[in-house]
C-alpha positions as CSV (number, residue, x, y, z in Angstrom):
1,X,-5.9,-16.3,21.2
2,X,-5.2,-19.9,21.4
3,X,-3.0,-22.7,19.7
4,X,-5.9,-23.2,17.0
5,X,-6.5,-19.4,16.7
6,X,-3.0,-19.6,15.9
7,X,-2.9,-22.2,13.8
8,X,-5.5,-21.0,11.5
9,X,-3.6,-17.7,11.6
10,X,-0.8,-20.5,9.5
11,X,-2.7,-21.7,7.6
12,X,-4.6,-18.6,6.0
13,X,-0.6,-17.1,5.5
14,X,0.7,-20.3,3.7
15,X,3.1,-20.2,0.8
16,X,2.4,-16.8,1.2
17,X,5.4,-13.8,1.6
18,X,5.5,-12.6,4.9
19,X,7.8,-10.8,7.4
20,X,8.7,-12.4,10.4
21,X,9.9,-11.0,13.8
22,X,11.5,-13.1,16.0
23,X,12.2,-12.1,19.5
24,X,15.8,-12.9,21.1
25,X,15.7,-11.7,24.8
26,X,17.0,-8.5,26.1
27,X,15.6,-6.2,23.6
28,X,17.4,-7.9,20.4
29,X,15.5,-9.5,17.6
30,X,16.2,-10.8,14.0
31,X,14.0,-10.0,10.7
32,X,13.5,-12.5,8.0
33,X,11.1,-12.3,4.4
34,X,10.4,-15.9,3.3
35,X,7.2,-17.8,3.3
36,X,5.5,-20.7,5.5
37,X,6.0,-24.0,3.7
38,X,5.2,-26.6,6.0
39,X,2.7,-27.1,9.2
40,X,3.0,-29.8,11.9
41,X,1.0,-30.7,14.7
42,X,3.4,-28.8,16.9
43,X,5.7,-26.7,14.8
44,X,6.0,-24.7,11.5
45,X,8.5,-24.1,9.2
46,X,9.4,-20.9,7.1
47,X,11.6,-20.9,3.5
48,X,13.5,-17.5,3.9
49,X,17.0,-16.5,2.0
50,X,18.8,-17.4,5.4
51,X,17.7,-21.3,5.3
52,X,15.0,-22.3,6.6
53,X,13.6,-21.8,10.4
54,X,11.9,-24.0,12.5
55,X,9.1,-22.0,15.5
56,X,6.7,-23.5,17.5
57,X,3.2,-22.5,17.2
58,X,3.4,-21.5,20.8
59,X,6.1,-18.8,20.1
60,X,3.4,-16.7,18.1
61,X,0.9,-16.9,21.9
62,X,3.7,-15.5,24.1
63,X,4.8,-13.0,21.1
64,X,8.0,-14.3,20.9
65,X,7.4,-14.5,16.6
66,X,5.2,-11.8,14.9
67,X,4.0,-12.8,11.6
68,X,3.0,-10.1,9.1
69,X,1.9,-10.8,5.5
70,X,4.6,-9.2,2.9
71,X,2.6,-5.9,0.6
């Protein structure tokens, strides 16, 4: 995979519900439900009930976010 792979990978989940796992180092993570409202160049941005996060498209290569659609 590579930064357009992962960019399309956005784009086809945009204003859509998804599930989002985001990696914190030393085995911790954090869990959010929102949905992808904006895409930049470099960075995306996700609505959830927490406010709203900012991740780089990068962090999704290195598996540092997973992105799952919401069923």
């Amino acid at each position: 995979m590579n930064i357009d792979a992962a960019k399309n990978k956005i784009k086809l989940l945009l204003n859509d519900k998804i599930k989002i796992k985001v990696y914190l180092g030393r085995n911790k993570y954090e869990y959010y439900e929102g949905y992808i409202f904006k895409m930049h160049p470099n960075i995306f941005t996700i609505y959830t009930s927490k406010g709203i996060k900012t991740f780089a498209y990068t962090d999704i290569l290195i598996r540092n976010v997973v992105i799952s659609k919401f069923n």
